[in-house]
C-alpha positions in Angstrom: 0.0 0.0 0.0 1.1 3.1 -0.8 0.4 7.2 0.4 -0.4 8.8 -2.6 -1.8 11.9 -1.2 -2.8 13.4 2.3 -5.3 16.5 2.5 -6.5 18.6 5.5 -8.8 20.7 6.8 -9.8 22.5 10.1 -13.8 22.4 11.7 -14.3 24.8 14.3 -16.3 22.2 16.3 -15.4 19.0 18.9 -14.3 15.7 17.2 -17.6 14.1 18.7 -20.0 16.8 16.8 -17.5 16.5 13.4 -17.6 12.5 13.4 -21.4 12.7 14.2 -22.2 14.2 11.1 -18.7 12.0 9.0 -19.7 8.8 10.4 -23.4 9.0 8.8 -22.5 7.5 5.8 -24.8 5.6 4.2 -26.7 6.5 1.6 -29.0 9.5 2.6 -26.6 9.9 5.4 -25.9 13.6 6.5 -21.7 13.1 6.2 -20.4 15.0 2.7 -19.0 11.2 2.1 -21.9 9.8 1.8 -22.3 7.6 -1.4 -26.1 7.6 -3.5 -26.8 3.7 -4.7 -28.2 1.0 -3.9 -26.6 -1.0 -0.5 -25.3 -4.4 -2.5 -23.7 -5.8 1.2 -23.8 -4.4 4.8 -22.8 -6.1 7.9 -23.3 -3.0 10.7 -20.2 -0.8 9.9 -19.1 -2.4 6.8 -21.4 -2.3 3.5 -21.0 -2.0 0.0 -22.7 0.4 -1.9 -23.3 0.4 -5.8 -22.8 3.6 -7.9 -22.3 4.3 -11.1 -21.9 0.5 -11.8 -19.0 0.5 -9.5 -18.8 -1.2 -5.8 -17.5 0.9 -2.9 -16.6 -0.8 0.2 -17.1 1.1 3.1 -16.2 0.9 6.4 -17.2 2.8 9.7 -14.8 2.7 12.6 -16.8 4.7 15.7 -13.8 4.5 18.3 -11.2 6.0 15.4 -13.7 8.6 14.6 -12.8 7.6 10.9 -14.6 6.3 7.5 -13.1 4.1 5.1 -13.5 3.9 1.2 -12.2 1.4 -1.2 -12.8 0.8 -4.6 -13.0 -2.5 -6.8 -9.1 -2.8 -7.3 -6.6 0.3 -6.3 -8.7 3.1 -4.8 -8.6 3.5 -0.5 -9.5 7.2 0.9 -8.9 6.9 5.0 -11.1 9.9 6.1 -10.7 10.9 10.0 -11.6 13.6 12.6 -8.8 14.1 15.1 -8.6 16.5 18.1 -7.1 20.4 16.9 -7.3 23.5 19.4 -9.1 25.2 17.4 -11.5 22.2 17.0 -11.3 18.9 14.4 -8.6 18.5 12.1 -10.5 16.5 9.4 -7.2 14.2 7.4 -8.2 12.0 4.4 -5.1 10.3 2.8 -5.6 8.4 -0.6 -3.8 5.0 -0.7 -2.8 3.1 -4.1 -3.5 -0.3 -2.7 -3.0 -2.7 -6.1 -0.4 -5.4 -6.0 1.7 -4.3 -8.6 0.5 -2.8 -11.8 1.9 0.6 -10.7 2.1 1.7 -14.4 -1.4 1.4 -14.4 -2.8 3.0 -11.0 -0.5 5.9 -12.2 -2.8 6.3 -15.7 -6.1 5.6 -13.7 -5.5 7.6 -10.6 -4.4 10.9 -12.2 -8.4 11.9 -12.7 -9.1 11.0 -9.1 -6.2 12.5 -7.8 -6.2 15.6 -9.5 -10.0 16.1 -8.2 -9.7 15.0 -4.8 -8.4 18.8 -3.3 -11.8 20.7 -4.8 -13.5 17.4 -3.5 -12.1 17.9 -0.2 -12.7 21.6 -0.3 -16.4 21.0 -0.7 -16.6 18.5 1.7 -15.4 20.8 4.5 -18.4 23.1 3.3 -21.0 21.5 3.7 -20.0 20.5 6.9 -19.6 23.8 7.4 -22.8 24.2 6.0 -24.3 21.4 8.3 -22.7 22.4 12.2 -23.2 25.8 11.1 -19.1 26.4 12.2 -16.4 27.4 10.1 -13.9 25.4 8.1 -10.7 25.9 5.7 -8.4 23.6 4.0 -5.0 23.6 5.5 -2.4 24.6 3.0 0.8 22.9 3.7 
């Protein structure tokens, strides 16, 4: 498994009140990860969710305060609230997680990769949006 790419963002509210709204995932769910399509699998915190003709496994972990996304063959985006004095500090970190075919993840995951930072971006704001707090991306 390999980093690819770590983004992160302040929320100017506790890691309990960010994760409550994160962690509410499933479709319909009120976290800006939440994924439309039909549920294909689900075992409590672990389900599979259909979109676009693609299968998205994702996983919930309450006591890590963080949400797991992995794709059908190279794709996992680690998504976690952790304590910041000035609130949350919201970290997702995109992981190439194919055995071998680098040369491959390299073509495919340019699109995603390229997107993720406006992604993220919009994530913060509509959490923003949501706890009625503010958030920013934090430029490295």
């Amino acid at each position: 498994m390999t980093e690819l790419l770590v983004l992160r963002g302040v929320v100017e509210a506790a890691p309990d009140v960010v994760a409550g709204v994160l962690l509410d995932v499933r479709p319909g769910g009120r976290s800006p990860l939440a994924t439309d399509g039909p549920i294909e699998e689900s075992d409590g915190d672990e389900f599979v969710v259909v979109h676009d003709g693609s299968k998205l496994t994702v996983r919930v972990d309450h006591t890590a305060r963080s949400v797991t996304q992995e794709g059908e063959w190279w794709y996992r985006g680690v998504t976690s609230v952790e304590p910041d004095p000035r609130g949350s500090l919201l970290v997702t970190r995109i992981y190439n997680i194919a055995p071998g075919h680098r040369w491959a993840v390299r073509m495919v995951s340019r699109g995603p990769l390229h997107a993720a930072p406006t992604a993220f971006a919009t994530q913060l704001e509509r959490l923003s949006r949501e706890l009625g707090v503010a958030a920013w991306v934090e430029l490295d």
